[in-house]
Structure formats: C-alpha cells, structure tokens
Steps between C-alpha positions, in 0.01 A plus 500: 500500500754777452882370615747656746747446721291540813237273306680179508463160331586165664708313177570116508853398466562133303715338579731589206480822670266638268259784532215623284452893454125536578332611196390848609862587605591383149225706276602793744874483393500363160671170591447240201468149515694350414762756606787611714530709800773661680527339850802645794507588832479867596476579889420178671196431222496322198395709157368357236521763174328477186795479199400715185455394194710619216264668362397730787931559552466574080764743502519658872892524505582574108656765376309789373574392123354142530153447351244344729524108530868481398604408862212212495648355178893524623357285863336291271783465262732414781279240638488323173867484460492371892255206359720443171801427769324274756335323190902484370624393807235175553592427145877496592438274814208285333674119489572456147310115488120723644537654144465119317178435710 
C-alpha cells in the first residue's frame, strides 16, 4: 500500500505516550530501528523527521580541503570524549564503600 498524507493510518498511543512508525512509512524514509527521529510542531501538526546518519551528513558542510569522512570521525571523536566525561563524572560521584563490594 503506497503512503501519503491523504492516505492515512490510525496509530495506537500507550500509555507512555508512545507511537510506532508503521513499517511502510519507515522502509519509505529510511528510519532505523532502533533509531531517532526528529519530532516538532510546525503549523498546528506534529512532524516527525527522519535524523541522518553520519554517514549520509559524511562531509556536507566541510571545507573544500577536507577529505571525505573527516567530519564523521571529528562527530564521532567528540562523542567519545562526551562518554569519557559522563563515565568521569559517575566515577567522581560513585560512593567510595560501592567500590569494596
């Protein structure tokens, strides 16, 4: 069954307010699972917006003198660092008697 907007599908809500993305509107716009989507308000409807992955950004805003894939490694090295400083940070507020156990 091909999707549209004048094609609607009736989606059950849970009652943690979640909502499953029927499969066809999924395949149609490349949205992984797991995997995130954008999700705002734009003109009294709600939008829900596939997020690209880095690989499909690979590069889109560098500078001409960048090789391809050097923007994908420098999110990726960023998020790393982001983990190293949460993991830092639970360390730091870990009780010091949960490290005897």
């Amino acid at each position: 069954m091909a999707s549209s907007t004048r094609d609607p599908e009736i989606v059950r809500i849970s009652q943690k307010g979640q909502a499953t993305i029927p499969k066809s509107l999924r395949e149609k716009y490349g949205i992984d699972t797991p995997g995130e989507v954008f999700i705002y308000e734009e003109d009294e409807r709600i939008v829900v917006e596939p997020v690209s992955s880095l690989e499909e950004l690979n590069g889109i805003h560098a500078p001409d003198d960048r090789e391809p894939g050097d923007v994908t490694e420098d999110v990726r090295e960023i998020k790393r660092n982001e983990r190293q400083r949460e993991q830092e940070l639970a360390d730091r507020l870990r009780p010091e008697d949960a490290d005897d156990e």
